[in-house]
N, C-alpha and C positions, 0 to 999 in steps of 0.2 A: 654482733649487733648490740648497741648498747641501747638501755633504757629510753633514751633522746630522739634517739635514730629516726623514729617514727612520728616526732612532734619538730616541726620545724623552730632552727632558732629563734628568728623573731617573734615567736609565741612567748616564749620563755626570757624576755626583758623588762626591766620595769614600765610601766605605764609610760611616762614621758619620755622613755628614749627609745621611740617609736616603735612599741608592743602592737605586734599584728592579731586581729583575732583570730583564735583556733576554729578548727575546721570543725563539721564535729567529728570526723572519722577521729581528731587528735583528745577531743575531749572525750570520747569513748575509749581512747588508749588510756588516758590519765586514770579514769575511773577502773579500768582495768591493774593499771599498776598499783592506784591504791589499795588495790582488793575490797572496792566500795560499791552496793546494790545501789540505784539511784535512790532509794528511801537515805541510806546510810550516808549518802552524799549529801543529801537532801538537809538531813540533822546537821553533818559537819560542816555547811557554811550555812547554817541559822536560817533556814525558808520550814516551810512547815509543809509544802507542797509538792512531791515526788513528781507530779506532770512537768514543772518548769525542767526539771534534768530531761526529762524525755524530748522536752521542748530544744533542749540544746543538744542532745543529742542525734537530732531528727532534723536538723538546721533550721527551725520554725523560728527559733529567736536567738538572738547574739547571748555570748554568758559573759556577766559583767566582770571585769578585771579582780575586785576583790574575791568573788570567788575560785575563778581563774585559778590565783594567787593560792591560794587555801586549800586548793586541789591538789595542786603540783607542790605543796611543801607533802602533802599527804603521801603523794607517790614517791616521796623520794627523790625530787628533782631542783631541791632546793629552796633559796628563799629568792624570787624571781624578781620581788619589790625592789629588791638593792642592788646596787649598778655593782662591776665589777671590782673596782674599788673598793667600796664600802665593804664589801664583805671578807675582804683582806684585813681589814683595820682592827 
């Protein structure tokens, strides 16, 4: 099973070439693969408020693409901003 497995693709595309939101069960796996406490998550995309991770976690609100983004370079799953092209270049 690799690292992905458990976060569907379209989570994992840039914003404009139609990025689906994660679920939270996915944004619970992302924070798992960061090895990231929602405080720790919380620091590493710039909010000052550990309830908002809980919030996404908990499916109470969407989590916005830039963090998204910031998450999944964390875990290891690349830089999701950039289409597949670009990151060949």
């Amino acid at each position: 099973m690799t690292k992905q497995s458990k976060i569907r693709a379209a989570c994992l595309r840039p914003f404009a070439d139609g990025w689906e939101q994660p679920t939270p069960e996915e944004v619970r796996e992302v924070l798992r693969l960061a090895g990231l406490s929602g405080s720790e998550a919380a620091r590493h995309v710039g909010i000052t408020e550990g309830r908002t991770i809980r919030r996404w976690t908990g499916g109470d609100s969407a989590i916005p693409y830039a963090c998204w983004a910031l998450l999944c370079h964390a875990a290891g799953l690349g830089l999701i901003w950039f289409a597949e092209q670009d990151k060949e270049a």
